[in-house]
N, C-alpha and C positions, 0 to 999 in steps of 0.2 A: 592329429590325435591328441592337442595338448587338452583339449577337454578330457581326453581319463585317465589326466595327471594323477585327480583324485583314487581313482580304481587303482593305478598303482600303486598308488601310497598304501591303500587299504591289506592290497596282495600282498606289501612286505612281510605283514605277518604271518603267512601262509607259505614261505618257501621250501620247505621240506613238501607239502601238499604240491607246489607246484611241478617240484621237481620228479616226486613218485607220478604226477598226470602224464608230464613231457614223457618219463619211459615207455610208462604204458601207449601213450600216444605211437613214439618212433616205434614198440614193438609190434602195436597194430600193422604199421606201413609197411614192415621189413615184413611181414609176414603176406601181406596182402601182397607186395612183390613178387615175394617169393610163391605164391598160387599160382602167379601170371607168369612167371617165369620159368614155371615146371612145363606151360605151354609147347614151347620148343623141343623140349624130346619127345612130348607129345605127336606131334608136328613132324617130327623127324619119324618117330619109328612108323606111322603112318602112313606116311610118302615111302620110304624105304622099305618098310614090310622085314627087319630086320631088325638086331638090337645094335648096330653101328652108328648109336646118338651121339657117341662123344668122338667120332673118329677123326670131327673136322672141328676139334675143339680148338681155341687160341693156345698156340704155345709159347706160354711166358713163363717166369719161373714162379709167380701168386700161384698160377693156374697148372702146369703140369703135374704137380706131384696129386694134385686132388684127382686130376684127369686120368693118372696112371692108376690111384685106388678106385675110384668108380668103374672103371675097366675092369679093374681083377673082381669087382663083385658083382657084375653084370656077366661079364664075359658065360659061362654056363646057364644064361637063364634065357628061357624062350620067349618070343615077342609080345605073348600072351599075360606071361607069367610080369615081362617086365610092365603092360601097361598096367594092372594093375596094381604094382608098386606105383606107379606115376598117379594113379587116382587119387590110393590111398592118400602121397603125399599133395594134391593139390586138398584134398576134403580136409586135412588133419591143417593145412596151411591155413586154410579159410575157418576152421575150426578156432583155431590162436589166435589170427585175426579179431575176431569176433570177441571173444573173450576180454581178451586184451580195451577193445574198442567198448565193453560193457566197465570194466575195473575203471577205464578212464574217463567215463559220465559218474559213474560210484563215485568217482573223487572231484570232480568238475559239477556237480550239482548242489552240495553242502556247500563248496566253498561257495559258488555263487549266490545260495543263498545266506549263508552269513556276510557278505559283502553288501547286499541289499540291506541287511538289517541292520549293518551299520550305518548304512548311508542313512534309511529312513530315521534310526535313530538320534543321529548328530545335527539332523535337519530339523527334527522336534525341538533335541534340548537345545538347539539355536535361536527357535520361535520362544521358547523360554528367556532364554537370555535376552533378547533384544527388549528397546527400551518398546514405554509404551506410543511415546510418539511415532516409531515410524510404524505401527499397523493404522492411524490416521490416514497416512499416504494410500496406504495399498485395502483393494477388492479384497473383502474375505474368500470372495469365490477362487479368483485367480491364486489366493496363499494355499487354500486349498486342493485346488490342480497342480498346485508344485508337488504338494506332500502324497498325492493321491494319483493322478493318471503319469506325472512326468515320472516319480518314481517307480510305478509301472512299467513305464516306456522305457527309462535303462534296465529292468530286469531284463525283459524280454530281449532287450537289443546285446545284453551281457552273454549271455551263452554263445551267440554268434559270435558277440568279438574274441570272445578267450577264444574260440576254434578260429577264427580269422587271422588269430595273434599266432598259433600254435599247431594247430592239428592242419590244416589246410595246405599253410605256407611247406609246411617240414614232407606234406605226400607230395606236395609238387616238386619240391628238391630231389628228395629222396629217389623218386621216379625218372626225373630228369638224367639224373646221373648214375641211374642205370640204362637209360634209352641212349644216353652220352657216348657209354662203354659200347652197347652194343651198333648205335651208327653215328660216328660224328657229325658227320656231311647234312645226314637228314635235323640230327638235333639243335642244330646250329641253324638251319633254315626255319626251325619253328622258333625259335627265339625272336625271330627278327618281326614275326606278328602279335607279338605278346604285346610291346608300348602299343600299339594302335587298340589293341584291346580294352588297356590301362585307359586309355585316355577317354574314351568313348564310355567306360563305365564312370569314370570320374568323373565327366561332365554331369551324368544320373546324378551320382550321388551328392553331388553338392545343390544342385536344383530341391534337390530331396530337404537338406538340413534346413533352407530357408521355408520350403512349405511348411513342414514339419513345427516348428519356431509358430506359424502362424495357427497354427491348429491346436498349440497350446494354448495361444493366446485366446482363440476364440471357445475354448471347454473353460477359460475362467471365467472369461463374458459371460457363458451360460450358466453356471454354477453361480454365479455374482444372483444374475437374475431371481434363479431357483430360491438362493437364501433369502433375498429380497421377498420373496413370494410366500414362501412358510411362514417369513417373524409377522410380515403385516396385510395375512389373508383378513382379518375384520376391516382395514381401512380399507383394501381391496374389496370386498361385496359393500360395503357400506356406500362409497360412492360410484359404483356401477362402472370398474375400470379394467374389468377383466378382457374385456376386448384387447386395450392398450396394450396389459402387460403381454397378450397371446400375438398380437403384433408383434414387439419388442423381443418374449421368446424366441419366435418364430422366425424373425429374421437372422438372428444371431445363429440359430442351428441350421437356417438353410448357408451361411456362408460358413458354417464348419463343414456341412455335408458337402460342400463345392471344394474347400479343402482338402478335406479326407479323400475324394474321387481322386483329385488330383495327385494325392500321396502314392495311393494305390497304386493310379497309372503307372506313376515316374518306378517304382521299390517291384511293379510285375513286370515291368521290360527289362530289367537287369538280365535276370533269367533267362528268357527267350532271345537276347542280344546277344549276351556271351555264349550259348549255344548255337547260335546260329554262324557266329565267328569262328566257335572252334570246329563247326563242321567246315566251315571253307579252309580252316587251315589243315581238317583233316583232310580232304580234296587235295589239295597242293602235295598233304606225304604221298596219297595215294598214285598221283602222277609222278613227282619226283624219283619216291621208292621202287614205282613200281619201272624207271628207266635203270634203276642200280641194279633191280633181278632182273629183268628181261634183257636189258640193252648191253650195260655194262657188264654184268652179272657175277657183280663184286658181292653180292650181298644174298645169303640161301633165302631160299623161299620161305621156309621154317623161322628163320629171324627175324624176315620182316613182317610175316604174321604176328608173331610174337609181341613185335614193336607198336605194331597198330592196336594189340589187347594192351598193350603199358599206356598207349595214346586216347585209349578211350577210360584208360585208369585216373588220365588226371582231367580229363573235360567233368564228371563230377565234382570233384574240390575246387577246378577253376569256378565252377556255374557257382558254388556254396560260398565261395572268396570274395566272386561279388555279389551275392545277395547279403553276405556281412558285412563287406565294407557300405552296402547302403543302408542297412538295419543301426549300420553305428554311427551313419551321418545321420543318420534320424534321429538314432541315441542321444549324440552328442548336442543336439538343439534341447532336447529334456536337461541334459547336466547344467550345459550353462544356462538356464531358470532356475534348479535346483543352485549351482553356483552362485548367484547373485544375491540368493539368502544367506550363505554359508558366508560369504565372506563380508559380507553386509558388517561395517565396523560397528562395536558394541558400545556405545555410545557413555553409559551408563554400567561402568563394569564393576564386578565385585574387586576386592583389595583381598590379595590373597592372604597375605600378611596385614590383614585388619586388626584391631584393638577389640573384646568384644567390651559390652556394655554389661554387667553384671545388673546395673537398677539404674533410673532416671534418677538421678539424686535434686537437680538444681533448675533450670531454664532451659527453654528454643529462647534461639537465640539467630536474629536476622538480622547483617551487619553491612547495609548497604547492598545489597541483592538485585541483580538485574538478569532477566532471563531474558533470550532471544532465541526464536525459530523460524528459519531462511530468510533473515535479515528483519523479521518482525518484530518490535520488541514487544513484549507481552507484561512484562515488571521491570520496574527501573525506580532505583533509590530506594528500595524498602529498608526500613529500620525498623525492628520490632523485636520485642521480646515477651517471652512467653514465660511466666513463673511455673512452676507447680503448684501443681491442682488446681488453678485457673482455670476458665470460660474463656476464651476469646472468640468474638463472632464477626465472620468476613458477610459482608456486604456491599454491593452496589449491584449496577447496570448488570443484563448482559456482556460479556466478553470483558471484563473493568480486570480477569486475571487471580477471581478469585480462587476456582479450582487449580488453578495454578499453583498459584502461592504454597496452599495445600500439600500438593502432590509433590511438591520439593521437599518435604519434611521425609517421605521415605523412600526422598530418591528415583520414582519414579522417573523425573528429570533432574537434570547437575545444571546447577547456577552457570550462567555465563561468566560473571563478575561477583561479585563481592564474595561474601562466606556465610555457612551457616554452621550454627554448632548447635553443638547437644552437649551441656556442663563443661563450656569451654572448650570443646576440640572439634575440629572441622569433619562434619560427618562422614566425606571422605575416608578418613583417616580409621572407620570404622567396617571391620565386615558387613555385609547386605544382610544376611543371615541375624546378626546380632541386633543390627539399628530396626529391623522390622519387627524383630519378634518384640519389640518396645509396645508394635500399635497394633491397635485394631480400627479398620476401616469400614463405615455402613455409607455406600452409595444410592443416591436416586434412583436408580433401578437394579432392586436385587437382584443378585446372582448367586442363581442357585444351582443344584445340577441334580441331574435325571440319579435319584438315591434316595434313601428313606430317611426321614425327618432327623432320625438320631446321628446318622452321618452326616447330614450336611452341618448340624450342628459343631461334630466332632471335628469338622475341617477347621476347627479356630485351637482345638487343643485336642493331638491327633490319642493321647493314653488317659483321655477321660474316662471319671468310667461314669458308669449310670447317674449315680446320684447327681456329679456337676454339672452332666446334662439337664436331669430336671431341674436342678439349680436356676442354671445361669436360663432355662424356657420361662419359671417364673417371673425372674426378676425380668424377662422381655414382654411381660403379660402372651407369653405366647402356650402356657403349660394347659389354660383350661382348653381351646380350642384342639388341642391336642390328643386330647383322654377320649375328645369325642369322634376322633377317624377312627375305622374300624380296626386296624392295626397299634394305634397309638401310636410311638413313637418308630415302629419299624413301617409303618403306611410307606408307600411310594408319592413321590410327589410328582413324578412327571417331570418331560423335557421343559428344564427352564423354572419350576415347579408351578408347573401350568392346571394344574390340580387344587394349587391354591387361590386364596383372592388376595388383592396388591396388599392388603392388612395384614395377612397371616405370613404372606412370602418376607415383607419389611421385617416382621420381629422375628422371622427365624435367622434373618440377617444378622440382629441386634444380638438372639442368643448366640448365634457362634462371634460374634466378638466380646460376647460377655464371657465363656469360657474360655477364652485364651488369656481374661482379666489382665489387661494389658495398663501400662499406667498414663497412657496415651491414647485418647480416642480423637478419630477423624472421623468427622461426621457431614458429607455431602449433600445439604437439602435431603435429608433422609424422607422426612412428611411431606415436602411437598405435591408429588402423585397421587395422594389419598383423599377421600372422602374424612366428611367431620369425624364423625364416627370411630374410624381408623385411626385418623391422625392423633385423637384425644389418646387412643391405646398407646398407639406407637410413641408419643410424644410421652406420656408417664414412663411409658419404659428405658427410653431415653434419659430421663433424668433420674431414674434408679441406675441407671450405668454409669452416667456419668459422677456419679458421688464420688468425692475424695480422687477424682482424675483428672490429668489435666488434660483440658479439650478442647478441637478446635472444628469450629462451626462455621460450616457456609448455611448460609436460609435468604429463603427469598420471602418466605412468611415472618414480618420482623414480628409477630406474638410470642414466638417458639426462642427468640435471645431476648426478649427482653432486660433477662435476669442475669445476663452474661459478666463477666468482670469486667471485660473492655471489650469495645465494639469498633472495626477498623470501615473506615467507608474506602472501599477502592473506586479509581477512577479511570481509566484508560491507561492502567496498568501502574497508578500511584497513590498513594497513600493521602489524602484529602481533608478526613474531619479521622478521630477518634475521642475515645472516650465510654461513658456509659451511655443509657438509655437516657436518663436525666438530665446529664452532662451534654449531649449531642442535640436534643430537644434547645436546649436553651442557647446553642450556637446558630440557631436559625440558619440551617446550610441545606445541603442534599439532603442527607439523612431526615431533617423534619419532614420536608417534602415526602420522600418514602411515605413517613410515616402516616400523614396528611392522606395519600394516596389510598393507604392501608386503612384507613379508621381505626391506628392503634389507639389506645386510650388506657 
């Protein structure tokens, strides 16, 4: 059970809640006893046809004084008269019971749902936290079945364990040790079939956690596919490949469906195992007991009836014990996937006691910089610096490290080696919070989100109000095309804003980094996915943003840097030719060549 280390941990802050459930719990049980336990005078005035129920009471000294007041208040009352008190108190018993057993799901449902919502929550701001490299590694699909079915799968598996932790364990005790008092000889003989029980469900439930594990794995497979299917249904009918991916679904869900059978099977024989066991072991009281009344006839008949209603008291909570400890061997395969995020180290973490940046006063600054991921190096030996209010434009090759280089500037990833600053202090050394709110970022494929034009804008400067909204949509040339959606600025744009064309989506990009008016732009081949047309928009508005900022340019179009201050050529992750457009022309190296390529002129 050390997979629900975490759920402990969570409960700590619930101990008063947990402590008011366990009463209400032991009150249910002591009460539910006591229903079964009024049985026996039951029993007794029946067979005797008389009110001498306590005549052949134990005489100890707990027990005689009670046994002498129940006397004096029976003593005058007729057999009629008394079984009708005996009703009463079995109805009024099962009555408190019940009650009892309602107040302690009342308190055992909140908590379990706020336990849930923390988990889900800390599992979110986790995926926040982590750098961006490691969602390279990992299926969207499968991040998503962590946060969606496995967190799922510990609620449901949560109610059973808190009752498997608590309500279950305590009717089996509590019961036992009253079947104890009333027969040693038989209770001590049921004991000795419990391990055989234990162990037969244990073998279940562990078969369980390894399926289980697998059935996660195969909802992300499928989920993977699914997302796969949505983002790129045009290449999908474009080259006539829906057969494939319906293969490719199809097998994936036929070996979850073989799975899931398989769950089933292993999580429905608990049930019917452990009942069928504790009918054999009720067999064994019934011959053993029934040698103690007949044979020996140590034991009333009245008791041992009694005994056998206490013994079909707990084959319910035994069958419920184990249908929970395999709901949490189940559980527990969900936790550790959900575990493997949570403790996933954060590679790239904030400083909690950071510096913040009030303004870019001076330079970036790159002092010998070498990045490496799982022994690959990706930069090595970068020196560079970056003035204010400069252009600097990264280019080369595929893979040469230019987004790289980049994405160090706000930390997405932490240098291996060397240092980078920002006005002399190693960015480190800065809150996350502070060094970012310096930049603004437009990547090769905007990102947008399912909201209306003026919010997505607003996600670059969240207490804008109107006007710097249409501001900063101007200066992106994105304000005319806007006047003309039926809503204007409050229009929906659709998942992804699929509603737009790649021209209108790019400068809504560019406006919400224009009003966050940051003194730092990164700019990722913004134009490259456009048409002329587009690109001539998007590209003026680019260079309306970037006025009086310092910036820094990846392009694969070298027309769109021409004009840049310095132009670095990277190479298989090194720094090669720099310089300007002019400058680099007359080095006759890579760069011309580019150039050459391109028909710049």
């Amino acid at each position: 059970m050390k997979q629900y280390s975490r759920i402990f941990q969570y409960l700590k802050a619930y101990k008063g809640k947990i402590a008011l459930y366990f009463l209400c719990t032991i009150l249910s049980i002591v009460f539910s006893v006591t229903s079964f336990g009024m049985l026996a005078p039951f029993f007794k005035l029946i067979f005797n046809g008389d009110n001498s129920i306590l005549t052949q009471a134990a005489k100890n000294p707990t027990t005689e004084s009670l046994r002498q007041f129940a006397l004096g208040l029976i003593g005058d009352l007729s057999p009629v008269t008394l079984l009708g008190i005996i009703c009463i108190l079995i109805a009024t018993s099962i009555f408190l019971k019940n009650l009892f057993i309602y107040l302690s799901f009342y308190i055992l449902n909140p908590l379990k749902n706020r336990i849930v919502n923390h988990l889900r929550t800390e599992l979110y701001n986790k995926i926040l936290q982590l750098p961006i490299g490691y969602f390279t590694e990992k299926r969207k699909g499968d991040l998503i079945s962590r946060t969606t079915n496995d967190v799922a799968e510990v609620e449901a598996s949560l109610v059973g364990a808190l009752e498997g932790w608590i309500r279950d364990p305590l009717t089996i005790i509590i019961t036992f040790a009253v079947m104890f008092y009333m027969s040693p000889q038989l209770t001590i003989a049921i004991l000795f079939g419990i391990p055989v029980i234990g162990f037969v469900l244990g073998r279940i439930s562990r078969v369980l956690k390894r399926q289980s594990n697998e059935a996660a794995i195969k909802q992300g497979e499928a989920l993977s596919v699914l997302d796969e299917t949505l983002n790129g249904l045009r290449v999908i009918k474009a080259f006539n490949i829906e057969p494939l991916l319906r293969k490719r679904y199809n097998h994936i869900n036929d070996e979850l469906l073989t799975v899931r059978n398989k769950i089933s099977r292993r999580r429905d024989m608990a049930s019917p195992v452990s009942e069928f066991m504790g009918v054999l072991v009720f067999v064994g009281i019934l011959w053993f007991g029934g040698q103690l009344v007949l044979g020996q006839k140590i034991m009333p008949p009245d008791i041992f009836l009694t005994y056998l209603a206490m013994f079909y008291q707990i084959i319910t909570p035994v069958k419920a014990l184990s249908t929970s400890f395999s709901n949490m061997h189940k559980g527990s395969a969900a936790i550790a996937r959900i575990e493997e995020i949570l403790k996933t180290p954060v590679t790239v973490d904030d400083n909690p006691n950071g510096k913040q940046i009030p303004a870019f006063q001076d330079r970036i600054e790159f002092r010998n910089v070498r990045f490496a991921y799982d022994d690959a190096v990706i930069l090595d030996g970068i020196d560079l610096v970056i003035e204010k209010g400069k252009t600097v434009a990264l280019v080369g090759s595929s893979g040469a490290g230019k987004s790289t280089l980049a994405d160090l500037v706000p930390r997405f990833h932490d240098v291996t080696s060397g240092e980078l600053l920002i006005d002399g202090v190693n960015i480190r050394e800065y809150s996350l919070q502070s060094l970012r709110g310096l930049m603004s970022i437009v990547t090769q494929e905007p990102i947008l989100f399912n909201d209306t034009i003026g919010n997505n804008i607003r996600l670059g400067k969240e207490n804008a109000t109107d006007e710097e909204i249409i501001q900063a949509a101007k200066v992106a040339n994105a304000h005319d095309f806007i006047q003309h959606k039926e809503n204007g600025y409050d229009s929906n744009i659709g998942d992804r804003g699929n509603k737009l064309s790649g021209g209108e989506r790019q400068r809504l990009t560019i406006a919400r980094a224009v009003v966050k008016n940051p003194p730092i732009l990164i700019l990722d081949e913004a134009t490259s996915s456009l048409d002329t047309e587009s690109e001539r928009l998007v590209q003026d508005a680019i260079n309306n943003m970037m006025q009086h900022r310092t910036s820094i340019v990846i392009a694969h179009r070298l027309s769109t840097i021409r004009h840049a201050d310095e132009i670095i050529v990277l190479q298989k992750g090194k720094i090669v030719e720099r310089g300007n457009h002019e400058q680099l022309l007359k080095q006759n190296g890579f760069y011309k060549k580019l150039v050459e390529m391109q028909e710049v002129r």
